[in-house]
N, C-alpha and C positions, 0 to 999 in steps of 0.2 A: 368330295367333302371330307371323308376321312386323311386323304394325306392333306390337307390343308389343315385339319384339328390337330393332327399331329406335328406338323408344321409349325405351327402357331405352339406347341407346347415345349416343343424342343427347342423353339426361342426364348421360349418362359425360363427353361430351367437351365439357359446359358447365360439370360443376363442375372438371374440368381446364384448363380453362381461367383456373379461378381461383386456380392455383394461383401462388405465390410465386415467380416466375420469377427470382430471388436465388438459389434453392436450387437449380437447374439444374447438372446435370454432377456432383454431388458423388459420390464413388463411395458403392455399394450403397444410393442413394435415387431414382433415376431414375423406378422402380415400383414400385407394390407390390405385384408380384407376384415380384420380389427379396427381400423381407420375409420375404414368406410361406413363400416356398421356404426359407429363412433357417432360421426357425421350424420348419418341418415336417421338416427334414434334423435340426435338434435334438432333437427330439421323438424321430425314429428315431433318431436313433443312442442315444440315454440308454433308448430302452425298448427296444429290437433286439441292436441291434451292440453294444452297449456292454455287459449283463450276458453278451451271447454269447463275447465276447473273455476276460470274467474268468470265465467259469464253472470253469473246470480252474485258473486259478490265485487265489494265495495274494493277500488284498488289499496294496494297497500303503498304507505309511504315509501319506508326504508330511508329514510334519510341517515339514520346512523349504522344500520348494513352498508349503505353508500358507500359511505365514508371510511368502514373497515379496508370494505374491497378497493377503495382506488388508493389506499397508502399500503394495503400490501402491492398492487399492480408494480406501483414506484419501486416499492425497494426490491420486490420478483428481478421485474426486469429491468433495474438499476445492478442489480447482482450481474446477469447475465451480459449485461453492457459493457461492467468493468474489467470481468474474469475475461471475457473475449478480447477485450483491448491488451489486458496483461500476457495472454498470450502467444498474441496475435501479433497486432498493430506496435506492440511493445518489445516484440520478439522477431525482430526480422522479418517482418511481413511485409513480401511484396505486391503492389499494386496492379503489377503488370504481368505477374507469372506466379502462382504461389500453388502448388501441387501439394494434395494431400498427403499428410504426413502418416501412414498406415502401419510406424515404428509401437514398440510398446512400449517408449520412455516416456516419461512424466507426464510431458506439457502435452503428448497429441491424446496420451489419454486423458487427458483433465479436458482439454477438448471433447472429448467424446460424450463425456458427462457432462457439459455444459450446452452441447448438443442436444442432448435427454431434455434439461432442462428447458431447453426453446420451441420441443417437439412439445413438453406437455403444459407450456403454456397457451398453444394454442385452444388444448381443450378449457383451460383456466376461464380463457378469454367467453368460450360458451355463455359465462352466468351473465355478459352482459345482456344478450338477449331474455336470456332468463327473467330478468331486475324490469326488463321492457312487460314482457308477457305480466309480469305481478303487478305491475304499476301501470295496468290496459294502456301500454304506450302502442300498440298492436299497429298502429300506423303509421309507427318510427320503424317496425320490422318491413324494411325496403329488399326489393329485390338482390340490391348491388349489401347490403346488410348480410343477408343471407349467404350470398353465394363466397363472399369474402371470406367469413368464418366458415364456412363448409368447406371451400377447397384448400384455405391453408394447411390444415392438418394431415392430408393427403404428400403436398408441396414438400412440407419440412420433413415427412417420415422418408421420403426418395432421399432428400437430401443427406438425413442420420443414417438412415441404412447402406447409405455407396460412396460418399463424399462429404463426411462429417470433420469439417476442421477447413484447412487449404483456401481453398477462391473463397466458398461460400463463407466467410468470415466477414466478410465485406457487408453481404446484405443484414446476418444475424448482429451485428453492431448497428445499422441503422436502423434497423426496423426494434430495435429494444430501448435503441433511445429515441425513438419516437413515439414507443407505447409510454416511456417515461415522463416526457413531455405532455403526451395526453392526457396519463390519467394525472398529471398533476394538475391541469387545468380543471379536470374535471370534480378532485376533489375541491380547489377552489369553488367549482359550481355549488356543489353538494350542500357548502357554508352558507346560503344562505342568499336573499337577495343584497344585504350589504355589502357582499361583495362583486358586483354586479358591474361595477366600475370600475376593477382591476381586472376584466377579461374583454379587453376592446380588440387583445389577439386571437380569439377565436377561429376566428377565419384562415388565419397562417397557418394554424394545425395542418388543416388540411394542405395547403400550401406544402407544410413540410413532408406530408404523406404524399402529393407527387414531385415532392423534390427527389424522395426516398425510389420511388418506382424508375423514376428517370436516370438516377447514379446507378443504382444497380442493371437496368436492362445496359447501358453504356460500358460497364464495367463487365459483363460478363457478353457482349460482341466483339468485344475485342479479342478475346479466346477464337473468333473463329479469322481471325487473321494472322495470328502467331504461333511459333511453336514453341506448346508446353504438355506438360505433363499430365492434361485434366480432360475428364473427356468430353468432345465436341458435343453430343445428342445434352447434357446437361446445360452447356450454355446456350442451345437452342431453347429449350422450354423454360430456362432463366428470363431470356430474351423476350420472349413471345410472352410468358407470363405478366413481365413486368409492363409491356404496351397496354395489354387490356389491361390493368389494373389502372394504367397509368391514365387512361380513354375513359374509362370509368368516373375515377376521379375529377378530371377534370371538367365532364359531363356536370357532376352532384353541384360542384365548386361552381361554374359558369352559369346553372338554373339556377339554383339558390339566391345568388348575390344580383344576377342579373335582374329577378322579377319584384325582388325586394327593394331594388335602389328607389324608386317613388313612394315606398308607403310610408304614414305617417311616423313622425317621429316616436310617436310613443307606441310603436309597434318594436314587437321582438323581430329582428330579422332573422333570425335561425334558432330555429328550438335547440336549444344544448342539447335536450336528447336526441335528435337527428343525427348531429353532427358526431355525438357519441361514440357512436357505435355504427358507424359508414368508416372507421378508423380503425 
């Protein structure tokens, strides 16, 4: 047991060693066992402390917290959309081979900080369940709810800590203009029931979140057929991640609309808060 503990540490502190020494000192990425704890403090509070706080009281609205939080979300991560395109997708970026730029000039370190930026939106993202827990939506907090926002922020610290910029630019551009897209619809929701009948695309969101999972797991198997300069074990858990997400989705997507196609017309077919935050 002991040379396998030791074994197993001497592996630790050889892929640590590979890591990005760029990203050093950034607060709440040093380890990840800050993540985690991150993650795991959210977890409890949204399934513990959080229905235990509102059990005796009345939900609260928030319609105009609502409404603050999903036009910052836009312009968050409409920021993070455009500064990645600019340096990315606008700068030479290629499709089929793009290796991390690990240099200290301008653009891989504005990458790196736009990196920061995509890691600490995923804890951003937290208040949505939060907004759920206040407004006893407690049976909008789903499994696949849960587990999405808990292991992202795990996901993205691997990725700022070892390979911040290069291939993964690919997914950090769709997945920020997808959060863009949502919470824009969302703020639509937020306005009110008259607007009710400018969101008949509800459904496509989702749509675009496994269009999102399906380009990226695609786009990072291809690494494991060519030679490039990125390393294989990340496009394996690129890969693999993005299936089950992808399985997932398409799961929520195919019950949802499947069980709902019969009910009466003047039924909601999908609670917008469901759909919310499954995204």
């Amino acid at each position: 047991m002991g040379s396998v503990a030791e074994t197993l540490i001497n592996a630790t502190n050889r892929a640590w060693e590979l890591r990005d020494r760029r990203t050093d000192g950034w607060f709440l990425t040093e380890f990840p066992l800050t993540t985690v704890l991150i993650s795991m403090t959210y977890l409890f509070a949204v399934k513990v402390l959080g229905p235990k706080f509102m059990l005796n009281r009345a939900a609260f609205e928030l319609r105009g917290v609502l409404m603050i939080y999903n036009i910052f979300q836009i312009f968050f991560n409409g920021y993070i959309f455009y500064q990645t395109c600019r340096l990315s997708w606008f700068n030479g970026y290629s499709l089929i081979c793009q290796p991390v730029d690990y240099s200290a000039n301008e653009d891989a370190l504005q990458l790196v900080a736009i990196g920061y930026c995509f890691y600490i939106s995923k804890f951003i993202d937290f208040f949505d369940t939060i907004f759920f827990v206040l407004r006893k939506k407690n049976n909008q907090i789903t499994f696949l709810h849960l587990f999405h926002h808990s292991v992202m922020p795990l996901s993205v610290w691997i990725c700022f800590r070892f390979i911040v910029g290069g291939h993964c630019c690919f997914f950090v551009t769709l997945n920020s203009l997808v959060h863009v897209i949502m919470y824009f619809y969302y703020m639509m929701a937020a306005m009110g029931p008259r607007f009710q009948k400018y969101l008949w695309w509800k459904k496509y969101v989702t749509v675009f979140q496994m269009v999102q999972f399906l380009a990226v797991g695609l786009h990072s198997l291809q690494l494991l057929f060519i030679e490039c300069d990125f390393p294989t074990a990340f496009s394996w858990w690129s890969v693999v991640q993005a299936l089950l997400f992808f399985n997932l989705f398409k799961n929520f997507h195919s019950q949802t609309y499947s069980k709902n196609v019969n009910l009466p017309s003047n039924s909601m077919c999908i609670s917008d808060a469901i759909q919310k935050k499954l995204l």
